[in-house]
C-alpha positions as a printed NumPy array, in Angstrom:
array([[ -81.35 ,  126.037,  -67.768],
       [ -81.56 ,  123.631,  -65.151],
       [ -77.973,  124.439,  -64.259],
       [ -78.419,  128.053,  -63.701],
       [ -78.499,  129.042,  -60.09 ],
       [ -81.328,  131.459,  -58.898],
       [ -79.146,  134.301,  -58.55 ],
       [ -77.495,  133.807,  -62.659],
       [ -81.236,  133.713,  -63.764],
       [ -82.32 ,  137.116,  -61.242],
       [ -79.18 ,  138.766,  -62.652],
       [ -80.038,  138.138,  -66.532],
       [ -83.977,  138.915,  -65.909],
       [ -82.398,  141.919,  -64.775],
       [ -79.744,  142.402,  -67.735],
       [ -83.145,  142.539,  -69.838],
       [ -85.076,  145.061,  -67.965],
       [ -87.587,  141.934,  -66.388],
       [ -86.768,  142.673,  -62.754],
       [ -87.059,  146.145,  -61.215],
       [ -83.81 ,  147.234,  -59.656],
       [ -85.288,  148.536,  -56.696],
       [ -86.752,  144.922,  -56.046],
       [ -82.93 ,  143.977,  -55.675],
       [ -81.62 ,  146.747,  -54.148],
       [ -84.078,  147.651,  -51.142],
       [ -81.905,  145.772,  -49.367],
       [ -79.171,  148.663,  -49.23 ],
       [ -81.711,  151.291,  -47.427],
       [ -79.251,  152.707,  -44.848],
       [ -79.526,  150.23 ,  -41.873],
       [ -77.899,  153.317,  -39.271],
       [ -80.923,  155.443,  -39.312],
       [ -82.389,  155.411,  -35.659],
       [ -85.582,  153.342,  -34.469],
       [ -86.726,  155.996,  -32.865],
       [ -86.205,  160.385,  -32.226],
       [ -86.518,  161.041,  -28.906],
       [ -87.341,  164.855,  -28.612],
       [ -88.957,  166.904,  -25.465],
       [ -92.018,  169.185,  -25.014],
       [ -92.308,  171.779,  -21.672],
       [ -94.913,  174.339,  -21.499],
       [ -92.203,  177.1  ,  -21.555],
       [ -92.346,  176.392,  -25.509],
       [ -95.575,  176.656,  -26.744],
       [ -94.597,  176.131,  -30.474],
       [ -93.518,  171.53 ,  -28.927],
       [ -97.071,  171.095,  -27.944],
       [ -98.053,  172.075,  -31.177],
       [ -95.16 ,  169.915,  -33.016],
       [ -96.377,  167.65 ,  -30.816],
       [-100.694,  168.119,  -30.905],
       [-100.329,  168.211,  -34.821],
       [ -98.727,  165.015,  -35.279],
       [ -95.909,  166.88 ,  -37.72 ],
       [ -92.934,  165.104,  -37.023],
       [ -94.483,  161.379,  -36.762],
       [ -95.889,  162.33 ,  -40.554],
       [ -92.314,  163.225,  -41.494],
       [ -90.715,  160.095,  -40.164],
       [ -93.355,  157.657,  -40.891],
       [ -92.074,  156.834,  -44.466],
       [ -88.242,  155.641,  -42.623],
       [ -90.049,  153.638,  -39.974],
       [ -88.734,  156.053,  -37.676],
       [ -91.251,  156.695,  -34.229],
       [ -91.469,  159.864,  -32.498],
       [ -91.055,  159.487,  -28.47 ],
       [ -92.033,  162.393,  -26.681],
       [ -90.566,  163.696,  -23.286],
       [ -92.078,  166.517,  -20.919],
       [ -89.394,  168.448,  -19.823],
       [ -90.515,  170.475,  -16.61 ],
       [ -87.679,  172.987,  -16.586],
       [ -84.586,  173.7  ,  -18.96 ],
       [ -82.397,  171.541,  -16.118],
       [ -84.744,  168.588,  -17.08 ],
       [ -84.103,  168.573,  -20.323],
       [ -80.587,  169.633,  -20.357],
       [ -80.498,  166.202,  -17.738],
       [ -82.262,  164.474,  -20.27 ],
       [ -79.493,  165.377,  -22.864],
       [ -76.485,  164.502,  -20.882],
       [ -77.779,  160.97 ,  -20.424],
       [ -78.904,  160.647,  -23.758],
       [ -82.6  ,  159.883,  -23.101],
       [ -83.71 ,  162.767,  -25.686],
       [ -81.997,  163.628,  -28.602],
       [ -83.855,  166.734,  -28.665],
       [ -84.358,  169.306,  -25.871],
       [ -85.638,  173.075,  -25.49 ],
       [ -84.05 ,  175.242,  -22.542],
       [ -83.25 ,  178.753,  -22.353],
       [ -79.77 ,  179.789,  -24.255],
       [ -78.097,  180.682,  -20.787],
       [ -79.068,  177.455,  -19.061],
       [ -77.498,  175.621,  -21.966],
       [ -73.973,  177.54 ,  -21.771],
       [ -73.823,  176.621,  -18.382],
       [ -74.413,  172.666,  -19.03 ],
       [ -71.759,  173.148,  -21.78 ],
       [ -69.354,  174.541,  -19.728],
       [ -70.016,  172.074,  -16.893],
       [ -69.484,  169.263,  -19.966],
       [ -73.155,  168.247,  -21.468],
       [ -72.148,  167.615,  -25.088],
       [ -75.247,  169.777,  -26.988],
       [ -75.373,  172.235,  -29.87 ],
       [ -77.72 ,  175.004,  -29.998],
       [ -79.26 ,  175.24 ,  -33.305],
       [ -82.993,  176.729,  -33.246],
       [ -84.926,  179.358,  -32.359],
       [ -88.111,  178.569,  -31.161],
       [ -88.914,  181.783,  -28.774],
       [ -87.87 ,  185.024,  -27.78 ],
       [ -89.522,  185.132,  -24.473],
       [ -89.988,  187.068,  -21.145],
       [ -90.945,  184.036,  -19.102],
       [ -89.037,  184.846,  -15.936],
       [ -89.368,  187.457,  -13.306],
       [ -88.914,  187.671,   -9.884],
       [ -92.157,  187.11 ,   -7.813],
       [ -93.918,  187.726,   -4.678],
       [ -96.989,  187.342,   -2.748],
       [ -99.399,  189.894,   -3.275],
       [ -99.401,  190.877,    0.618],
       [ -95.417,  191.187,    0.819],
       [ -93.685,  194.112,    1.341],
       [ -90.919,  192.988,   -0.77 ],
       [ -90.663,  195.908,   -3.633],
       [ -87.03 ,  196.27 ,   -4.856],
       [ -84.488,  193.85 ,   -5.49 ],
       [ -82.933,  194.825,   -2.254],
       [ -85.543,  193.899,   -0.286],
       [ -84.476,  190.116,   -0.834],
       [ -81.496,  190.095,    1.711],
       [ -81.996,  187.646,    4.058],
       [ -85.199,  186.328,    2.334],
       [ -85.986,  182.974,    1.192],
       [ -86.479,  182.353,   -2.423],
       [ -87.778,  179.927,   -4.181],
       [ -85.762,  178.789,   -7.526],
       [ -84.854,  176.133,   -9.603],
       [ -80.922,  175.773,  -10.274],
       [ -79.318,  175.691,  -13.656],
       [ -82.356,  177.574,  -15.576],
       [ -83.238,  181.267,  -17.116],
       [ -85.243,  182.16 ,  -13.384],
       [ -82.124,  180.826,  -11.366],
       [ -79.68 ,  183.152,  -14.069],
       [ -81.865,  185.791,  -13.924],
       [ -81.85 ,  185.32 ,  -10.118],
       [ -78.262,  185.472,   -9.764],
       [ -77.976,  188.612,  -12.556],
       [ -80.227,  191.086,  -10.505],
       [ -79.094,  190.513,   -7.196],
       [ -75.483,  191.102,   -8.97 ],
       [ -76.907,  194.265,  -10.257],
       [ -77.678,  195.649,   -6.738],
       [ -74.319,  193.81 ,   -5.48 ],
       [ -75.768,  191.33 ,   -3.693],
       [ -75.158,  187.746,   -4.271],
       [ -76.913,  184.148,   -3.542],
       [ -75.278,  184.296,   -0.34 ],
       [ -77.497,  187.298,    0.948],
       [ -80.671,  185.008,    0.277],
       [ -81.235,  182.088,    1.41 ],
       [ -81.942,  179.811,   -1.828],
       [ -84.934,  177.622,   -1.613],
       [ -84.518,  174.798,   -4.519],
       [ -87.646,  173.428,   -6.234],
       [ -88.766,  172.789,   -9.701],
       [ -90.85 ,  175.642,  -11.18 ],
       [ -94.153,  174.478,  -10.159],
       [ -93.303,  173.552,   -6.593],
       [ -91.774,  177.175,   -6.421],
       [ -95.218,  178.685,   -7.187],
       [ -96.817,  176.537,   -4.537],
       [ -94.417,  177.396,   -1.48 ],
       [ -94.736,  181.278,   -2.481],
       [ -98.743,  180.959,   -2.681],
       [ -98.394,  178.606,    0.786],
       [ -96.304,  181.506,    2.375],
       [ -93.33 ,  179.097,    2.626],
       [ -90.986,  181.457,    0.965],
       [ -91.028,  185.004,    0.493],
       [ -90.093,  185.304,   -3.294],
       [ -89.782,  183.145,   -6.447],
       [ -87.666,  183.452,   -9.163],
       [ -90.801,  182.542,  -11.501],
       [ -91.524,  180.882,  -14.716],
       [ -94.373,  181.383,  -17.045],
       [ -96.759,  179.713,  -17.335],
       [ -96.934,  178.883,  -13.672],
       [ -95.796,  183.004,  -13.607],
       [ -98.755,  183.937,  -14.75 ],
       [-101.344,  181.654,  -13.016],
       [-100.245,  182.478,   -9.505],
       [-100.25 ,  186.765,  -11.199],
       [-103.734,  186.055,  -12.109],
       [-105.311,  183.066,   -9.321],
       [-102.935,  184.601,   -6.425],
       [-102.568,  187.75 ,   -7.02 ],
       [ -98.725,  187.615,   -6.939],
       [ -96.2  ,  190.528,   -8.236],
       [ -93.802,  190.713,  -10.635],
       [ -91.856,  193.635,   -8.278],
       [ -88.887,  192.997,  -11.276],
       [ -88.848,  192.664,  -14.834],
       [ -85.93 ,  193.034,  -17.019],
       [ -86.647,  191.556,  -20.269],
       [ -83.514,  191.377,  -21.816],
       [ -82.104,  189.344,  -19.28 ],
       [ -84.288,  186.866,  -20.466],
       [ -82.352,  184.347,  -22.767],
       [ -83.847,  182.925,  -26.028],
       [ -85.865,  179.969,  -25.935],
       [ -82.951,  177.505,  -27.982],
       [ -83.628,  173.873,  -29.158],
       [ -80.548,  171.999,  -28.74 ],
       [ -79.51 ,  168.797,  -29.954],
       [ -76.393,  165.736,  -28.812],
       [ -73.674,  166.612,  -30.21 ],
       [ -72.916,  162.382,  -31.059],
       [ -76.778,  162.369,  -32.481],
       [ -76.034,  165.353,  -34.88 ],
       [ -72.741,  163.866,  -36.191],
       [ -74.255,  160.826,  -36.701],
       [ -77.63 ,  161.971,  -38.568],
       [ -77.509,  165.753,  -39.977],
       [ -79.855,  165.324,  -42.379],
       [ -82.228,  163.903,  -39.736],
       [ -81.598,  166.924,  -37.749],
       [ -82.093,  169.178,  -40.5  ],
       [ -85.648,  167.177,  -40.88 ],
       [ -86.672,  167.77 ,  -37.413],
       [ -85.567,  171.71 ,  -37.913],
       [ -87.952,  171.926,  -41.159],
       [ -90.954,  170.386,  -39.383],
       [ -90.439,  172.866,  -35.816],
       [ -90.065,  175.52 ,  -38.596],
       [ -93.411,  174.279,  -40.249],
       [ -94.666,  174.45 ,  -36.326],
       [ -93.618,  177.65 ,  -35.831],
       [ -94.982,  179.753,  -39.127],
       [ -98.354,  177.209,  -37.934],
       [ -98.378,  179.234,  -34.577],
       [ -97.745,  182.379,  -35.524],
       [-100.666,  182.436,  -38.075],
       [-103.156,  180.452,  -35.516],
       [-102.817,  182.174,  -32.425],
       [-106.253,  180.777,  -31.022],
       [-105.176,  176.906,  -32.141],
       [-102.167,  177.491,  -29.866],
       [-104.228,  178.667,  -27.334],
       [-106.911,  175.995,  -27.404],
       [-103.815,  173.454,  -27.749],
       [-101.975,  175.179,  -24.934],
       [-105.738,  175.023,  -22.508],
       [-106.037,  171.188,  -23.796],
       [-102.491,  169.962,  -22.563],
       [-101.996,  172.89 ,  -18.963],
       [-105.868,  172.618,  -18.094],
       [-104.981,  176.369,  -17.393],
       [-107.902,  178.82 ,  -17.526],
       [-107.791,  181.086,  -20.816],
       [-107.   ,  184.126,  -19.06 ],
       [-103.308,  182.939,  -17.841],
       [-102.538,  181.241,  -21.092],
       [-103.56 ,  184.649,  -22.903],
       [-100.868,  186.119,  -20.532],
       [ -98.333,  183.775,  -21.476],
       [ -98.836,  183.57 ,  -25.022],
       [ -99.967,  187.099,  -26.303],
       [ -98.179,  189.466,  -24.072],
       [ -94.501,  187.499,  -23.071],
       [ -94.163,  184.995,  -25.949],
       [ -92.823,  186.173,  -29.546],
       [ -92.216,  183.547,  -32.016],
       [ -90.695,  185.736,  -34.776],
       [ -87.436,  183.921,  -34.388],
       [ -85.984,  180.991,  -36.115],
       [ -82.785,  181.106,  -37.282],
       [ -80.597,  180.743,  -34.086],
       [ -77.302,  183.466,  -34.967],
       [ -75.22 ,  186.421,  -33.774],
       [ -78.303,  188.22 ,  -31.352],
       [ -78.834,  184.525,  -29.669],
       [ -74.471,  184.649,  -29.234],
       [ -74.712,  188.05 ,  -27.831],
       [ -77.861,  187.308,  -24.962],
       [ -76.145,  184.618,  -24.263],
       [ -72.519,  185.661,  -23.98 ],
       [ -73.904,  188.728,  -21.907],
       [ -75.075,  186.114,  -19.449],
       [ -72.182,  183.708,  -19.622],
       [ -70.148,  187.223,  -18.527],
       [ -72.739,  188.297,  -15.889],
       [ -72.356,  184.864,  -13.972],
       [ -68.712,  184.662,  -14.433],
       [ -68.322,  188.138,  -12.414],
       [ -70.865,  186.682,   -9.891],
       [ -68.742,  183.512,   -9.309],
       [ -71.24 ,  181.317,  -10.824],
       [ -69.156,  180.285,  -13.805],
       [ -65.425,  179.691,  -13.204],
       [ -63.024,  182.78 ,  -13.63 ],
       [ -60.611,  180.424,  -15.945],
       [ -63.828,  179.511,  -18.06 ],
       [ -63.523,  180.785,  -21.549],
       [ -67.368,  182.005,  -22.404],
       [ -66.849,  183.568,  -25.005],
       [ -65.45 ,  180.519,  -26.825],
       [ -67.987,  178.221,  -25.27 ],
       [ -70.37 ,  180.689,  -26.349],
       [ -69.23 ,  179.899,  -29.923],
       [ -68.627,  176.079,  -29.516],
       [ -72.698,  175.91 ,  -28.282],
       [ -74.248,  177.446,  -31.073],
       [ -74.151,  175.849,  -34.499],
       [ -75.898,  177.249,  -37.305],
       [ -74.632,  174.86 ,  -39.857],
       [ -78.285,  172.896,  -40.046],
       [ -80.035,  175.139,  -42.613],
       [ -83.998,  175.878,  -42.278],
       [ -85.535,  175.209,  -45.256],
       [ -88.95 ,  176.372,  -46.465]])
């Protein structure tokens, strides 16, 4: 016995059942799982904050040794930003803004469902004289490029044949675009909720047009290299937003008090936001999310926006993915 090497004497305690095969083979617990998922939260998707408020996805991960970083994305061009440089792995924009990062080259998928929202409409002060879409020629506008407000923007001023060249574009993120309409620095905003509502309810600002179907669907995208690499991680993070959702539809006044606690917004515009332009009925992401989309993708294509050689309809289909299955 006083031959036997260590590794002889492990091998026959384990031949006879003394040694726990786990003990020796902890050692082959996949070393290519990530240290950490980086995933955003924006106020234009209520159902992150409570993802985020509730602890959900940390409790998932905890057991891999995986942490949870969490990014505040202040418009869907943040986060789509934040994709193409690979500081999130996770990001939530509206479906249109995404088809227009694919086709400029951001590798994401599309692959949830978090909202079906009317967060944008085109705003003014509430002593303008600005009524009609037409009333915009020549006007300055606040908006902030390569999101739903900026699309929707561009899609109404197409409907009336008018294009960004008839306005003079004034670029600033969403919040800065509510300040320089209440400040009188521009004459409309292309708005976003839940800035939208505030400066409705504070300002007294107008929502002179509403089209709600030219809203796009609140979409949670993911890398395309971090989804090849970890599906079943990806199909984790889709069963705990899932768990999120169904949480927020059945709390209402949680979300509300969680949406107050992170926005320090009064309870009247979250109330706006959240019970009258916010539906979270939606999950699965599918054929109505390829349609809104496409239907924008088309729109902007016609208005010069996208490229006339641009395929949308095929980028359409390369975006979405619904090959990660929700599970209950």
């Amino acid at each position: 016995m006083a031959f036997l090497s260590r590794r002889s004497i492990l091998a026959s305690a384990l031949f006879v059942g003394l040694v726990p095969s786990t003990a020796l083979f902890a050692q082959d617990k996949p070393k290519d799982l990530p240290k950490e998922i980086r995933i955003d939260w924006a106020t234009y998707n209520p159902v992150s904050l409570v993802l985020k408020d509730k602890g959900l996805l940390e409790k998932e991960f905890a057991k891999d040794g995986i942490t949870i970083r969490w990014v505040q994305s202040a418009g869907s061009n943040k986060a789509l930003e934040f994709l193409n440089a690979s500081s999130i792995d996770f990001g939530s924009t509206a479906g249109s803004a995404a088809l227009v990062a694919k086709i400029n080259g951001n590798p994401i998928k599309s692959i949830y469902v978090y909202s079906r929202p009317e967060w944008t409409a085109l705003v003014t002060g509430k002593n303008s004289t600005i009524s009609k879409i037409e009333d915009l020629k020549g006007k300055r506008v606040a908006v902030t490029r390569g999101t739903d407000p900026h699309i929707f923007l561009v899609r109404a001023l197409q409907s009336v044949k008018l294009t960004d060249k008839d306005i003079t574009p004034v670029l600033l993120q969403h919040a800065d675009g509510k300040a320089a309409l209440i400040r009188g620095d521009v004459d409309a905003w292309a708005g976003l909720d839940p800035m939208m509502a505030a400066a409705e309810i504070e300002d007294g600002a107008k929502l002179f047009y509403r089209n709600k179907d030219a809203n796009t669907w609140g979409i949670l995208n993911v890398r395309e290299d971090f989804l090849k690499k970890h599906p079943d991680l990806v199909q984790r993070v889709l069963k705990v937003y899932e768990e999120a959702r169904k949480y927020s539809l059945a709390n209402p006044d949680e979300v509300k008090k969680t949406f107050i606690a992170v926005t320090k917004l009064p309870d009247a515009v979250v109330e706006r936001q959240l019970k009258e332009r916010t539906e979270l009925t939606h999950s699965k992401i599918g054929a109505p999310q390829k349609e809104s989309i496409l239907a924008a993708g088309i729109a902007l294509q016609q208005a010069g926006v996208i490229p006339a050689n641009v395929d949308v309809k095929s980028t359409v289909d390369s975006l979405i993915d619904d090959s990660v299955a929700l599970t209950n």
